[in-house]
VORORO-752327 format. One record per residue (C-alpha): x, y, z. Coordinates in steps of 0.05 Angstrom, whole numbers, padded with zeros to 5 digits, always signed. Each point is the difference from the previous one (the first is absolute). Layout:
<rs>
XYZ...
</rs>
This chain:
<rs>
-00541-00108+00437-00015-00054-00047-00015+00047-00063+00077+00020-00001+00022-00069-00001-00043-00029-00053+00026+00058-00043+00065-00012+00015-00008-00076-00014-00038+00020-00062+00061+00041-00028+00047-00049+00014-00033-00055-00038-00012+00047-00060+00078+00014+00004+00018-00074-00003-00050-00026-00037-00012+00062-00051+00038+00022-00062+00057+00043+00006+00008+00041-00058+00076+00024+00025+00026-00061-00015+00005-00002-00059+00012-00052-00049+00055-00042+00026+00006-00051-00053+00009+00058-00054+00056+00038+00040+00032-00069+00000+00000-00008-00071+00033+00063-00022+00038-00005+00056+00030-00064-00025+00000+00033-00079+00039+00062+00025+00045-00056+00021+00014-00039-00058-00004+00061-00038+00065+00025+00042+00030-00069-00006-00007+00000-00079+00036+00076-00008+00048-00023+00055+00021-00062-00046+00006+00050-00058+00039+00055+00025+00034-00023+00055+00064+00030-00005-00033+00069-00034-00031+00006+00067+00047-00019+00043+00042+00051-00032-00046+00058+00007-00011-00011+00074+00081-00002+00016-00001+00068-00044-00057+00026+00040+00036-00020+00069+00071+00023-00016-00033+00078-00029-00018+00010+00069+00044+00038+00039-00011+00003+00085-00018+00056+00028
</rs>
């Protein structure tokens, strides 16, 4: 009855205590995260009204169904 237990206690301090290679590496998503960004913000400043243009083409094409 005991054996279980242990085990049991013995897999749940590996889980929180162990490394957990599924989780990646937080502090790089982060960072291109916040380069995809500024990289969108930079084009954005640039092209505004080129792009604003091609979505309102894009939306008015489409014809309901």
């Amino acid at each position: 009855m005991l054996a279980p237990l242990l085990l049991l206690q013995a897999l749940l301090v590996d889980r929180v205590t162990g490394e957990d290679r599924e989780r990646g590496d937080v502090p790089g998503w982060v960072l291109i995260t916040l380069m995809t960004a500024g990289i969108v913000a930079i084009i954005w400043g640039f092209a505004e009204d080129r792009l604003l243009q091609i979505v309102t083409d894009a939306l008015e094409s489409v014809t309901p169904a």
